[in-house]
N, C-alpha and C positions, 0 to 999 in steps of 0.2 A: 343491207348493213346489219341491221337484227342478226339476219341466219349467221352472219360468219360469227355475232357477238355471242349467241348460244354455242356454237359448235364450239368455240374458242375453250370454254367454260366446261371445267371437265365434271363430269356425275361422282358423286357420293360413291364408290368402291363399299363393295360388299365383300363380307368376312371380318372372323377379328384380327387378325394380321395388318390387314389394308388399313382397318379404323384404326388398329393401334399406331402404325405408319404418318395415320393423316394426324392425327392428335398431337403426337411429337414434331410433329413436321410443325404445327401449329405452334406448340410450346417447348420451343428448345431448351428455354431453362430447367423446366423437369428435366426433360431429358439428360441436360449435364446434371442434374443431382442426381437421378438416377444411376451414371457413370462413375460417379465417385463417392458416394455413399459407403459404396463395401471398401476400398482401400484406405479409404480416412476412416472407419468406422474401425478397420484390421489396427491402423495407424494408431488410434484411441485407446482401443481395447489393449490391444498384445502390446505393444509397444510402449506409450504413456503408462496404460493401465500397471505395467511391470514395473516401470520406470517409479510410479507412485511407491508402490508396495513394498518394493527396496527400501526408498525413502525413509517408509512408515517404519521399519523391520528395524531401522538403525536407530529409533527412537526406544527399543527397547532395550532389555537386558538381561543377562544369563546370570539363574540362579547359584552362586556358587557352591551348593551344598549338592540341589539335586539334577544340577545342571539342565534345568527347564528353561523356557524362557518364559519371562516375567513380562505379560502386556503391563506397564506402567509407563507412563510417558517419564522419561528421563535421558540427561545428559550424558551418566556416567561412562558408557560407550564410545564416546567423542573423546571425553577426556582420558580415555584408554591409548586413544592414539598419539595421546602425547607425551606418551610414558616414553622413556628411552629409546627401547627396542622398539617399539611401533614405528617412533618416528622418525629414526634411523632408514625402516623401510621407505616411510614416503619422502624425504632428502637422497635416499640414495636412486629410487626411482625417479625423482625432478631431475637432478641433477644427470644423470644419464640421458634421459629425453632432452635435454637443452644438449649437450655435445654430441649426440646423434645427429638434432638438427641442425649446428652449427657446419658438424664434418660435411655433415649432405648438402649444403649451402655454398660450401667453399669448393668441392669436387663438383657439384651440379653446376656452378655459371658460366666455365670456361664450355663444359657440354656442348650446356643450352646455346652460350654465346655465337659458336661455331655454325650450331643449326641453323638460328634463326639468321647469321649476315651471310654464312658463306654456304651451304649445305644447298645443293638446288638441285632439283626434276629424282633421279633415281640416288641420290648420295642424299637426300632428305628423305624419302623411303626406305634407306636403309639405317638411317638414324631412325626414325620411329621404330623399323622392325626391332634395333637393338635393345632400343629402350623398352619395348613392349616385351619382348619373348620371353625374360624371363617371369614376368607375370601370368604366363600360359602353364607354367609348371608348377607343380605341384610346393604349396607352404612346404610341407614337412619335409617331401623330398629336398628341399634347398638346402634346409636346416642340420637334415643329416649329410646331405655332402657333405657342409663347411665344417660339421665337425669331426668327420674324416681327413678332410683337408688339415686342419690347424693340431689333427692329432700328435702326438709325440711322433708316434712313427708315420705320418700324412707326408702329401706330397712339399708341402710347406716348410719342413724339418727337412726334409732331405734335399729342396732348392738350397738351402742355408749352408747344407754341409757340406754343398760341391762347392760353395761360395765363400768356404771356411771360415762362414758369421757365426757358426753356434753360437758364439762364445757371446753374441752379441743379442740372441735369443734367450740366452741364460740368462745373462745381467738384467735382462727385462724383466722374465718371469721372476728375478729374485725380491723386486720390487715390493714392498707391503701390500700398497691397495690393488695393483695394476695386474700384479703378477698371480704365479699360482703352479701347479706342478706340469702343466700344459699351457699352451693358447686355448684347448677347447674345456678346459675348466678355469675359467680368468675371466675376466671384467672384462681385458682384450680382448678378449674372443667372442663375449656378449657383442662389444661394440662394435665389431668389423662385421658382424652378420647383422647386428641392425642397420648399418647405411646402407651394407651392400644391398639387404632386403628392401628396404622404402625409399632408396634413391629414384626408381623412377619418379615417384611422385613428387620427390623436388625437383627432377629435371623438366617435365613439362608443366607446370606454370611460371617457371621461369624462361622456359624457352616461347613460351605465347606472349609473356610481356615485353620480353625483349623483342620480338616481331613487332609489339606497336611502336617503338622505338623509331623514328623519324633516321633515317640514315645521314642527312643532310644535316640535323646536330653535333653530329658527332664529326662531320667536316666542319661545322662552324669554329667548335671548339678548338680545333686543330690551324684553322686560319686566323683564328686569333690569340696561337701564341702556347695553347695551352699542351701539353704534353701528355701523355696515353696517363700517367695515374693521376693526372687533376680532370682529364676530361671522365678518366671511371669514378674517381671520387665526385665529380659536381655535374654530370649530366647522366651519364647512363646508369649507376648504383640508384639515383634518388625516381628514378622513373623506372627501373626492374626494381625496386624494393616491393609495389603489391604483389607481384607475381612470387617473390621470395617469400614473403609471410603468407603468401596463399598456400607454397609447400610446404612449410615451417608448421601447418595445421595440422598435413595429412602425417609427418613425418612427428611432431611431436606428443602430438594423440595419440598413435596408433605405438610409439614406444611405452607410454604412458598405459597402455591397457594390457599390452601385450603379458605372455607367461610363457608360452611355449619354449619362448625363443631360450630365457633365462633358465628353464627347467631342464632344457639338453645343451644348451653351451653356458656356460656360468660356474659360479663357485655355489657353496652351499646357503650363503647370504640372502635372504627372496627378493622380492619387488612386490609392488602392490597385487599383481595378476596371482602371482605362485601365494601371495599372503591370504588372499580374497578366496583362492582354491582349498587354500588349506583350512581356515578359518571353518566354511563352511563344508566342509570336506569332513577331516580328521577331527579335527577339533570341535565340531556342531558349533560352531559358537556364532551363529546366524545374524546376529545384532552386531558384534566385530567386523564383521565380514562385510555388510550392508554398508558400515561406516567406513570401513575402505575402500567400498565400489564408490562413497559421495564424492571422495579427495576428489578423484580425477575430474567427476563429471561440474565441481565446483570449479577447477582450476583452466581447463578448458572452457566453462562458460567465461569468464575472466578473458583468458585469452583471445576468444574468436570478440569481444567484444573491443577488443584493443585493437585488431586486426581490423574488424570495421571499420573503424576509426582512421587507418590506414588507408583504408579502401581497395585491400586485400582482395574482394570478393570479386571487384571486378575482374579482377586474370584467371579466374577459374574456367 
């Protein structure tokens, strides 16, 4: 009995590999701080650490005379953004981000809905592929098709005019806020390239919430009376609404930060992204600029904390 309890019992390994081996084998909590030390430390440094120093940046102020910037801690920066013109930009950027995510919300459920009760084995394959593909291609390239597309002379204009809408295209474009000498220089044209762009991402967490969706409810509903828009008002909207504020995050963040999009399709009016470019850009005015990148990152905290609340997070 000894011999087999020695033999069982393996010898101390020589070399530093083997010891370093046996050590970690012994202390696997080193081991996981070891593992994630450099990504949380990247996560700290590059990322918070930037995060900070913006922060700090929007506490100062630009000298008006020698156009320096002034280390003094002060407000007047913030209350720059509430001048007219500034603030024009951050109303007309909320307010675009909310009807980005409402349009993405109201075209994503019927999608999602399809996927998740009726879509089965290779026709739910080919709904992911849809929805996925165009995320394989290139941002920019998108951006320049669409504005090919919605150009005067694009494919767009000229559906219209075998369809003899022009005239129906013009009364749009004539509009104040909406309109503009194109669709790809228009508010229009901003907004039909933002849903088209981030609609995936409202279509699948709405379509994972609707999967947890109980099938059997929605026959309840039906056997007791109720009619398809009482049973989508009173069972299935209140149990896909996490999944909808779960897209509602990626869709109204990512409108909210965005420039690209407003800098090739839009009018000459900015948004926070093209303000933020410019400010620090053309203009040096580095402390402006810092206090523009806070809107978003304050209104978005705000937001994902409501969305909690919700319990949003679970359908991601």
């Amino acid at each position: 009995m000894s011999a087999i309890t020695q033999t069982s019992i393996l010898e101390g390994r020589s070399g530093t590999f083997a010891r370093l081996s046996d050590f970690f084998w012994r202390n696997p909590k080193i081991l996981l701080f070891l593992m994630l030390a450099p990504p949380l430390l990247w996560l700290g440094i590059i990322y918070l650490g930037s995060l900070f120093a913006l922060l700090l940046q929007s506490f100062f102020s630009i000298d008006e005379f020698s156009g320096l910037i002034n280390y003094e801690f002060t407000l007047d920066t913030y209350r720059q953004l509430l001048i007219p013109s500034n603030f024009d930009i951050i109303l007309r950027t909320v307010v675009m981000a909310a009807l980005v995510t409402l349009a993405s919300a109201v075209i994503a459920f019927p999608i999602a809905y399809y996927a998740a009760r009726y879509a089965r084995g290779k026709w739910k394959a080919l709904f992911y592929l849809g929805v996925m593909l165009p995320l394989w291609s290139s941002y920019l390239v998108k951006v320049y098709a669409w504005k090919l597309i919605l150009a005067k002379e694009g494919i767009f204009t000229w559906f219209l005019a075998k369809l003899h809408l022009t005239w129906l295209l013009d009364a749009w474009l004539s509009l104040p806020v909406v309109g503009g000498n194109s669709l790809s220089i228009s508010y229009t044209g901003t907004f039909i390239v933002f849903v088209y762009v981030w609609m995936p991402f409202m279509i699948l967490p709405i379509q994972a919430a609707l999967e947890r969706v109980p099938g059997n409810l929605i026959e309840a509903s039906a056997d007791l009376g109720g009619n398809p828009a009482q049973t989508f008002r009173h069972v299935l909207f209140p149990l896909a609404l996490p999944g909808i504020i779960a897209g509602s995050i990626f869709t109204f963040s990512l409108t909210l930060g965005d420039y690209i999009i407003p800098q090739i399709i839009g009018s000459s009016r900015l948004f926070i992204g093209q303000a933020v470019y410019a400010q620090q850009g053309t203009a040096g005015n580095i402390p402006l600029a810092a206090a523009f990148t806070v809107v978003p990152i304050v209104i978005m905290g705000f937001y994902l904390w409501m969305a909690k609340k919700q319990g949003a997070f679970d359908a991601l």
